[in-house]
C-alpha positions in Angstrom: 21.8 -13.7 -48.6 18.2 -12.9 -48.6 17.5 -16.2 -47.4 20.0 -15.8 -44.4 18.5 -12.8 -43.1 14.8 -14.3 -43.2 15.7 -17.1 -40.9 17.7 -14.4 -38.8 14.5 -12.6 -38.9 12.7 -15.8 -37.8 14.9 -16.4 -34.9 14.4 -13.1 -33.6 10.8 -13.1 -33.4 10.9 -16.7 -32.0 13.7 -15.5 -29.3 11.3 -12.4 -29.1 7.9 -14.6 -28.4 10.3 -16.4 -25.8 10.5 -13.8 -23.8 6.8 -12.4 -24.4 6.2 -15.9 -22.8 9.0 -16.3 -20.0 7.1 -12.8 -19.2 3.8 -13.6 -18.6 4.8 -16.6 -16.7 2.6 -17.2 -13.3 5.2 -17.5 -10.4 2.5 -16.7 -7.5 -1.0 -16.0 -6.6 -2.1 -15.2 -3.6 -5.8 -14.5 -1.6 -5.6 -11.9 1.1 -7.7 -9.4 3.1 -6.2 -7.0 5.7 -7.4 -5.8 9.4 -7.6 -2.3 10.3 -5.0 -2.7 12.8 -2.7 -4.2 10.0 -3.1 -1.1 8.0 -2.5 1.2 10.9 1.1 -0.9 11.7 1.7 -0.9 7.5 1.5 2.7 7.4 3.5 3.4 10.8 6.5 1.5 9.1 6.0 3.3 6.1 6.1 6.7 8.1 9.3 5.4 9.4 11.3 4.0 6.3 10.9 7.5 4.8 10.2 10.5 7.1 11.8 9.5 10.1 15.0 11.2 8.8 13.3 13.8 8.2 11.5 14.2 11.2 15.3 14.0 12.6 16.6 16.7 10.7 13.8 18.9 11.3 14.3 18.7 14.9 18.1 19.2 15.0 17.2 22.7 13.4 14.2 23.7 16.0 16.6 22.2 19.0 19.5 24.9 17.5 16.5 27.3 17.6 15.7 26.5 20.8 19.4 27.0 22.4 19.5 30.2 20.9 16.2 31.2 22.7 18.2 30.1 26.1 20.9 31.7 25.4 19.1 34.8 25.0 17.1 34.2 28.6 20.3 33.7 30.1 21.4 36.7 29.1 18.3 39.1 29.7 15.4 36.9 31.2 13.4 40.1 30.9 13.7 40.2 26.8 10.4 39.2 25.1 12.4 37.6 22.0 14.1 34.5 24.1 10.3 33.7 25.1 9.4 33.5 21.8 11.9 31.5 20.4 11.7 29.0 23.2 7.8 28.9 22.7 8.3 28.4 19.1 10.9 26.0 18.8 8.9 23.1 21.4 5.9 23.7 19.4 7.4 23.0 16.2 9.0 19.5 18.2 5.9 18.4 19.4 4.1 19.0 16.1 7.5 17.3 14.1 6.8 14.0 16.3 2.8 14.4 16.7 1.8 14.9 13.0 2.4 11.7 11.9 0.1 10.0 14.6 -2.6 12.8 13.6 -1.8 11.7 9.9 -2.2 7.8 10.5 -5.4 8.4 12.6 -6.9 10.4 10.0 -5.8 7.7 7.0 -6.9 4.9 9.2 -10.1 6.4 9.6 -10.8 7.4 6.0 -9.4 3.8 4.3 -11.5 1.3 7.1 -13.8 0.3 4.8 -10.5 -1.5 2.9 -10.7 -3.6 6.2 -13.7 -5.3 4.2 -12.4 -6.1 1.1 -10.7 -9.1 -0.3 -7.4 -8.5 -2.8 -5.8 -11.0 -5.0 -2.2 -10.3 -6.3 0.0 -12.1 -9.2 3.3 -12.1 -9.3 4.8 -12.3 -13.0 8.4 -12.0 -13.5 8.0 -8.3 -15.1 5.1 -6.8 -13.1 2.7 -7.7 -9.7 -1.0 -7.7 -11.0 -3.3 -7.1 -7.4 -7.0 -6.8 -8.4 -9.8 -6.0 -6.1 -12.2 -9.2 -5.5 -15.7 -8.7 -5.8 -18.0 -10.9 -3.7 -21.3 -11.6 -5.4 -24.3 -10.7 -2.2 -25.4 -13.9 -0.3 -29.1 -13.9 -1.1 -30.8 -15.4 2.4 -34.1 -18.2 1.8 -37.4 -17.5 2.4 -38.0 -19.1 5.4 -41.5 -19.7 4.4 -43.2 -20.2 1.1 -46.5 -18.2 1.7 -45.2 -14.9 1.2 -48.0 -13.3 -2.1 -46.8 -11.0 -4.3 -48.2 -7.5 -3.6 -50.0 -5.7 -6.9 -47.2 -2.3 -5.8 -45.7 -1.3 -8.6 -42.4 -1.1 -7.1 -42.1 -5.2 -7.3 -43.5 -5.7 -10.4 -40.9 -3.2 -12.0 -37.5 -4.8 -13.0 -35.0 -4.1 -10.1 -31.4 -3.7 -11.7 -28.2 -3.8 -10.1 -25.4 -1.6 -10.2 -22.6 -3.7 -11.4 -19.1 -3.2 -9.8 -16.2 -3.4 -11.5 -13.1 -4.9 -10.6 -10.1 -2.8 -9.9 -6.7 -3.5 -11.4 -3.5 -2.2 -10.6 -0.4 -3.1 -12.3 3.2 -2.6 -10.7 6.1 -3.1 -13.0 9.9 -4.1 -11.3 12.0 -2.3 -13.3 9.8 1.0 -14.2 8.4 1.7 -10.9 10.1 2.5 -7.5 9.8 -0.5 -4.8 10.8 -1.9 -1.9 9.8 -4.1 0.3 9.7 -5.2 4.0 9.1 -8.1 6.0 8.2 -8.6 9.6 6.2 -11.5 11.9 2.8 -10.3 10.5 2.9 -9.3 7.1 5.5 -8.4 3.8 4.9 -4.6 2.8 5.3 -3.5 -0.3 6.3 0.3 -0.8 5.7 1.6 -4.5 7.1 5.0 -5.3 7.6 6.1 -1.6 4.2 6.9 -1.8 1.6 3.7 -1.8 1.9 0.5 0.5 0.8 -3.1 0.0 0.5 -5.0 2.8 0.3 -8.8 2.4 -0.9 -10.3 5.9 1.2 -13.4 6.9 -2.1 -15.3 8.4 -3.5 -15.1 4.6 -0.7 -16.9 2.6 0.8 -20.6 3.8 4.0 -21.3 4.7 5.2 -22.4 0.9 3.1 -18.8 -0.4 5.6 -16.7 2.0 8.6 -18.7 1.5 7.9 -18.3 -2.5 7.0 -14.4 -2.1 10.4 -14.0 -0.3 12.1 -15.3 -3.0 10.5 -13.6 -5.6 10.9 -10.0 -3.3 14.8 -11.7 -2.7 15.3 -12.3 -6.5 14.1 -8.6 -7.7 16.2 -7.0 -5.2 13.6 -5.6 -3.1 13.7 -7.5 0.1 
């Protein structure tokens, strides 16, 4: 008996390991950097995946609001009330539609310097690892050798760097919220309905996109 249930409890922590492994599996790893005008079309689709409906809704209700405030005109043009509603409810339209141009502009002018900076992302089969990549300075030559040291103290103290660490951001399929989208430029990822990945197409090959739509097709996302 005793020996039965240590080789079931062998089996399970070989079936367990199994998986550990199958888990950490490397299906994909990409390189890829993203243009300001990339992030600016990213966040416009995001806008529209989730608050477009909104944005619908909300206008319906100021569009009632504003037939009421003709209705009331019609009936007494002299009333101060119809004005005001009418007034009220084309400002609330325009701002509806306008604020989330006002709200890109402002992101896109905040978030440029990520126009510089170079991502990598792994795809496992239980999470999508995307780390910042850190480019180490280019140092330029002397172009001549007859530079002398200067007796400042400045040079002959020990100049230290700041170091900068890498940043790493972990997205689990199963435990977080995602989705994804795919167009002729890029794959966006949407996490929670409130952060967006964007992968540009001119960064991965042919067999890189093909395998990152399967992967997106596979989890259920695409």
């Amino acid at each position: 008996m005793y020996r039965d249930l240590f080789c079931y409890r062998c089996d399970y922590i070989d079936v367990r390991i199994k998986r550990k492994e199958n888990m950490e599996e490397l299906l994909l790893k990409i390189k890829y950097s993203m243009t300001l005008d990339e992030i600016g079309e990213g966040f416009k689709l995001f806008q529209k995946k989730y608050q477009f409906k909104k944005s619908l809704v909300f206008t319906l209700v100021y569009l009632i609001a504003l037939g009421l405030g003709i209705d009331f005109l019609i009936r007494d043009h002299t009333g101060i009330y119809g004005y005001i509603l009418v007034g009220l409810s084309l400002g609330m339209i325009f701002y509806t539609w306008y604020k989330p141009v006002l709200i890109r502009k402002k992101l896109i002018a905040t978030i440029s310097s990520l126009a510089e900076e170079t991502y990598t992302a792994e795809f496992y089969r239980d999470r999508i690892q995307i780390t910042t990549v850190i480019e180490e300075p280019v140092i330029a030559e002397n172009e001549t050798e007859t530079e002398e040291e200067t007796d400042s103290p400045a040079k002959d103290e020990p100049h230290e760097e700041e170091e900068q660490e890498e940043v790493v951001t972990n997205l689990y399929f199963g435990s977080d919220y995602l989705d994804a989208m795919e167009n002729e430029q890029m794959f966006l990822l949407f996490v929670n309905r409130q952060n967006i990945y964007i992968f540009s197409k001119k960064c991965l090959s042919k067999e890189e996109q093909n395998k990152l739509r399967e992967i997106f097709t596979e989890k259920s996302i695409l």
